[in-house]
BADOKOL-16467 format. One record per residue: residue number from 1; x, y, z of N, C-alpha, C, CB in turn. Coordinates in nm, 3 decimals, always signed. Glycine has a CB too. Example, Ala and Ser with C-alpha at 12.3 -4.5 7.8 and 13.67 -1.06 7.14 Angstrom:
<atoms>
(1,(+1.319,-0.569,+0.780),(+1.230,-0.450,+0.780),(+1.320,-0.330,+0.780),(+1.131,-0.447,+0.905))
(2,(+1.285,-0.225,+0.708),(+1.367,-0.106,+0.714),(+1.290,+0.003,+0.787),(+1.408,-0.060,+0.572))
</atoms>
This chain:
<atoms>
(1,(+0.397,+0.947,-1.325),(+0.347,+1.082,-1.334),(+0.424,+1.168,-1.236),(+0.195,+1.087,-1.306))
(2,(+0.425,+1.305,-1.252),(+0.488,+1.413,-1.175),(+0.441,+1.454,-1.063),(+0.497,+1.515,-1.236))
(3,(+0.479,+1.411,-0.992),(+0.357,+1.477,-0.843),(+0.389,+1.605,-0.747),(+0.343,+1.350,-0.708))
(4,(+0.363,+1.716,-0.732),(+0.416,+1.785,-0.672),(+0.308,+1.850,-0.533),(+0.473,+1.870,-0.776))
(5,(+0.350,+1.821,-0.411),(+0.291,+1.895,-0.330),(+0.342,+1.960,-0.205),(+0.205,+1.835,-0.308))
(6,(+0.218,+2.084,-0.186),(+0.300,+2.198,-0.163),(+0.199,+2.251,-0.006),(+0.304,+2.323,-0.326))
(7,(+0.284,+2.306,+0.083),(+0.194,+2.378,+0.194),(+0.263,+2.519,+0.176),(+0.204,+2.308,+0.369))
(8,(+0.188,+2.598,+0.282),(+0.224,+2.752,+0.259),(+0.386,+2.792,+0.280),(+0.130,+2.844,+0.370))
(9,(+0.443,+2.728,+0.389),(+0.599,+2.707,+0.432),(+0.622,+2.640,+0.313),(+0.644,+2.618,+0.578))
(10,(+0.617,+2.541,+0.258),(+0.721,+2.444,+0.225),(+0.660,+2.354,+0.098),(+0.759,+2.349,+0.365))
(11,(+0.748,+2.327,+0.049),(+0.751,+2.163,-0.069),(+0.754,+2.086,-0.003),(+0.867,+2.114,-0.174))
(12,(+0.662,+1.991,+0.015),(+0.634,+1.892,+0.106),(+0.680,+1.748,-0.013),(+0.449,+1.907,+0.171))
(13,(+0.697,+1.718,-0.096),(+0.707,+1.632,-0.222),(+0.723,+1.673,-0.335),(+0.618,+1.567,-0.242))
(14,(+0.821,+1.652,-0.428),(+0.827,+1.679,-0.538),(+0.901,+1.528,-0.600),(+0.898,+1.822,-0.549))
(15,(+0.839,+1.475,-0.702),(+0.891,+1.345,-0.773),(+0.791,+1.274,-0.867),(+0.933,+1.241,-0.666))
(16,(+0.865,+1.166,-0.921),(+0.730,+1.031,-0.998),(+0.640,+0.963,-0.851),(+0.848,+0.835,-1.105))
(17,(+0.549,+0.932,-0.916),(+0.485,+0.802,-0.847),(+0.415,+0.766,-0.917),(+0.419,+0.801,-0.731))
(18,(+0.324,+0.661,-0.907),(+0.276,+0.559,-0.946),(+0.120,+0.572,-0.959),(+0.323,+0.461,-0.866))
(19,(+0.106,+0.612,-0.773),(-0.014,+0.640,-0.781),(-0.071,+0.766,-0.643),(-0.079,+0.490,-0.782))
(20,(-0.132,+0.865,-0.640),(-0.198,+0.930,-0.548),(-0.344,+0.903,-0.483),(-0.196,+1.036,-0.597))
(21,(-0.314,+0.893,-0.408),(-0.451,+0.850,-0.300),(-0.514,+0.946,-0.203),(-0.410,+0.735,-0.198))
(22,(-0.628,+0.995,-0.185),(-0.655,+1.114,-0.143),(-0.819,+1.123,-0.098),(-0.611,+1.211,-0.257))
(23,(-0.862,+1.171,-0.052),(-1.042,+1.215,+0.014),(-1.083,+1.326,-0.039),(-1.064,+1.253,+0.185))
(24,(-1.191,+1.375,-0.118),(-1.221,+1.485,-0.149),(-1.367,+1.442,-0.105),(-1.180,+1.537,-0.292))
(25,(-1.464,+1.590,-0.096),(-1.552,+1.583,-0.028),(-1.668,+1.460,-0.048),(-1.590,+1.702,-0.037))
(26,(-1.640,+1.410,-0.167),(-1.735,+1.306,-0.257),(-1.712,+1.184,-0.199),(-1.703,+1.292,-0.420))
(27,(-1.538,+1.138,-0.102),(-1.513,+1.035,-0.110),(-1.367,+0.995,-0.172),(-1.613,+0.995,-0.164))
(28,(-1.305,+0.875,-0.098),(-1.169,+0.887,-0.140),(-1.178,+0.877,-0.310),(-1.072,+0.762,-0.064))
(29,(-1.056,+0.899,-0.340),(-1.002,+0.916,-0.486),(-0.848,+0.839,-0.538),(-0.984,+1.082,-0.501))
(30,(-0.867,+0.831,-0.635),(-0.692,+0.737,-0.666),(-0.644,+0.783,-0.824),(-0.713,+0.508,-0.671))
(31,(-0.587,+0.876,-0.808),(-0.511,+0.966,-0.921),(-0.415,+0.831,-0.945),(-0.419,+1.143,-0.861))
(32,(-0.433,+0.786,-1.135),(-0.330,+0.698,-1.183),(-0.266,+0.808,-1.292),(-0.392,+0.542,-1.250))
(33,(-0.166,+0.748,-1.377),(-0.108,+0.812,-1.479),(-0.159,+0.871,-1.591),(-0.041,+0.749,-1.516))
(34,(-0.222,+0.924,-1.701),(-0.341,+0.975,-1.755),(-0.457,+0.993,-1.716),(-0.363,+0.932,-1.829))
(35,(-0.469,+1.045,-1.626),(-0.608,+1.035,-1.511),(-0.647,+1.152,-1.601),(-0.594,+1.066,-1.301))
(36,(-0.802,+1.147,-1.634),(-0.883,+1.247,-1.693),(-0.845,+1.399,-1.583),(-1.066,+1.184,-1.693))
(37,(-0.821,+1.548,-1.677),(-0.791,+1.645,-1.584),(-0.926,+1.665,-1.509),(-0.732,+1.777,-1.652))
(38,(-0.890,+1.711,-1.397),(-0.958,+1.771,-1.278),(-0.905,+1.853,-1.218),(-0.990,+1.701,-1.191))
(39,(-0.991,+1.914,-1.098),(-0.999,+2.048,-1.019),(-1.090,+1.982,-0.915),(-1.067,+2.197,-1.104))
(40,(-1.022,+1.960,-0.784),(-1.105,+1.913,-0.693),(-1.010,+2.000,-0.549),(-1.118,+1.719,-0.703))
(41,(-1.165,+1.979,-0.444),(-1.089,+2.007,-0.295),(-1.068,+1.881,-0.253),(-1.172,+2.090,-0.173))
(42,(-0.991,+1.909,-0.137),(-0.922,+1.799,-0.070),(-0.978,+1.789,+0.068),(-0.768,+1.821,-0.066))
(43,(-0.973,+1.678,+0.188),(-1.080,+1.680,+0.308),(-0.910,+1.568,+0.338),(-1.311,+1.604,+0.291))
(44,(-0.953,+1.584,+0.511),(-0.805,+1.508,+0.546),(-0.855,+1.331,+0.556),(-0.723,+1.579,+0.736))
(45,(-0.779,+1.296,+0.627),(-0.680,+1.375,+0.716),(-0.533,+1.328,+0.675),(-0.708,+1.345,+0.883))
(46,(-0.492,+1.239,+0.520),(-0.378,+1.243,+0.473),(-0.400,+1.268,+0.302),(-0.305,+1.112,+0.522))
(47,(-0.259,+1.268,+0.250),(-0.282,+1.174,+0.116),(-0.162,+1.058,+0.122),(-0.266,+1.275,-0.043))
(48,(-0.138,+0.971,+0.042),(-0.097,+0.885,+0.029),(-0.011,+0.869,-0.086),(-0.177,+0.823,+0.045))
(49,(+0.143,+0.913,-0.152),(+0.201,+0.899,-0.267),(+0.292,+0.743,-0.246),(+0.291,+1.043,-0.297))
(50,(+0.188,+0.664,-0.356),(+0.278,+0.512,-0.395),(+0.367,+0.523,-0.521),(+0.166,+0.373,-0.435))
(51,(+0.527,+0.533,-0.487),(+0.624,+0.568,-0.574),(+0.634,+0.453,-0.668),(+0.751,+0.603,-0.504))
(52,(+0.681,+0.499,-0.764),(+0.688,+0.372,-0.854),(+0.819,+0.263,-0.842),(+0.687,+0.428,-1.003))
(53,(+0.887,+0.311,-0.700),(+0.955,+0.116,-0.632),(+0.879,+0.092,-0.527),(+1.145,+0.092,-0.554))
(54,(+0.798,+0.106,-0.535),(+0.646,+0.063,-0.437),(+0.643,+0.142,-0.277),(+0.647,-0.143,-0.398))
(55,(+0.720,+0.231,-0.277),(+0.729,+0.280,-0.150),(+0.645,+0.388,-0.105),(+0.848,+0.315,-0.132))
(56,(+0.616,+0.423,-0.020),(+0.470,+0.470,+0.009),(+0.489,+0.635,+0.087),(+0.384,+0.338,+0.130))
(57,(+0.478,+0.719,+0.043),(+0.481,+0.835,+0.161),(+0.356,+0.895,+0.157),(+0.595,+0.954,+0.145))
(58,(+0.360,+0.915,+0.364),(+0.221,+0.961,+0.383),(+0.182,+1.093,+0.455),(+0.159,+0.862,+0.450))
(59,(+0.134,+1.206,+0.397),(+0.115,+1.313,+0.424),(+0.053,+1.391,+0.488),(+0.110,+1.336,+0.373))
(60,(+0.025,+1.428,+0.577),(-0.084,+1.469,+0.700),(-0.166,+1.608,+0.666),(+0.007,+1.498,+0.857))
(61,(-0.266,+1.617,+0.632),(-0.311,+1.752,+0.585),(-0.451,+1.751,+0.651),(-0.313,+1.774,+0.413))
(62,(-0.529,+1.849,+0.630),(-0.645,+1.904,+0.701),(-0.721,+1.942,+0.578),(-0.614,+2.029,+0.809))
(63,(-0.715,+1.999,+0.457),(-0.788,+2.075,+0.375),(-0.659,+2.102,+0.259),(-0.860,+2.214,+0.461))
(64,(-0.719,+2.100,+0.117),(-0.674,+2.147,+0.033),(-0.734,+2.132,-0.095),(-0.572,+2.118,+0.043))
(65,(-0.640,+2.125,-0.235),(-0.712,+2.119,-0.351),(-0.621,+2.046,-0.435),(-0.757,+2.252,-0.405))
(66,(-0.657,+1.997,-0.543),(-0.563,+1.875,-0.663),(-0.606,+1.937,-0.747),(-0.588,+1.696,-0.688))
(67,(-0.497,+1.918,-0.838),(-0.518,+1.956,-0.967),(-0.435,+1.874,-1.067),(-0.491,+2.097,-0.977))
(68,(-0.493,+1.780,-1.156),(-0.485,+1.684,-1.235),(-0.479,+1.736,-1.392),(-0.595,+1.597,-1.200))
(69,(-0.293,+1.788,-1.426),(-0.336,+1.839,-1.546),(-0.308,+1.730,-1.666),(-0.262,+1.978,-1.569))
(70,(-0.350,+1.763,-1.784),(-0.319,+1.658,-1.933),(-0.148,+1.615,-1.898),(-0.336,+1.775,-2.134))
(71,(-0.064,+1.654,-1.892),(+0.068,+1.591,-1.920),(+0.140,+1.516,-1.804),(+0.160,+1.697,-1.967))
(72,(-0.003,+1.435,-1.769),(+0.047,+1.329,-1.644),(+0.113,+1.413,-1.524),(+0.174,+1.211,-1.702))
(73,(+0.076,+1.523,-1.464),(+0.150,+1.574,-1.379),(-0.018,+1.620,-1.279),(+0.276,+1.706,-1.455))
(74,(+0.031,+1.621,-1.181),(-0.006,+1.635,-1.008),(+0.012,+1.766,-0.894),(+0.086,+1.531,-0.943))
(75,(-0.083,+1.861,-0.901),(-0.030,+1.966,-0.822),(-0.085,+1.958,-0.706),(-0.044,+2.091,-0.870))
(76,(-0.071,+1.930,-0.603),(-0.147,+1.975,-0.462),(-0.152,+2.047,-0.355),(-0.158,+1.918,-0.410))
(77,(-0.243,+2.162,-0.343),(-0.170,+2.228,-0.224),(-0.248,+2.218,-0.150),(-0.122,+2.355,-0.222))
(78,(-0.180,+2.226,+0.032),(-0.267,+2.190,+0.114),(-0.228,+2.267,+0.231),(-0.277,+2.051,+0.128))
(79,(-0.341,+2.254,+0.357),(-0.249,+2.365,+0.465),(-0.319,+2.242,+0.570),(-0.304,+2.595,+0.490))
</atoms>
């Protein structure tokens, strides 16, 4: 899937991965590849993108929001 995330400066990630890992106020979450769409906030204090050659980048955020649209793609912005 397409993952793209974003802070107010900068593109913090743009690429595939595998899988997104993340906390929203309910409790962590794990965005896979056809993940039903959503609209959620985000709570920190990272997220977690597992690329699809298993490599892992990890993102430091405080607050934000996901957005999980139909064509396997990933928007997140966060500050």
């Amino acid at each position: 899937m397409r993952v793209s995330i974003y802070s107010i400066q900068q593109t913090l990630y743009e690429g595939e991965a595998e899988k997104v890992i993340c906390r929203t106020s309910l409790g962590q979450m794990t965005v896979l590849d056809r993940h039903i769409p959503l609209v959620s906030s985000l709570t920190g204090p990272s997220i977690e993108v597992v690329k699809r050659d298993r490599g892992r980048e990890k993102i430091d955020m405080r607050s934000g929001f996901i957005e999980v649209r139909p064509e396997s793609e990933v928007v997140i912005l966060i500050n």
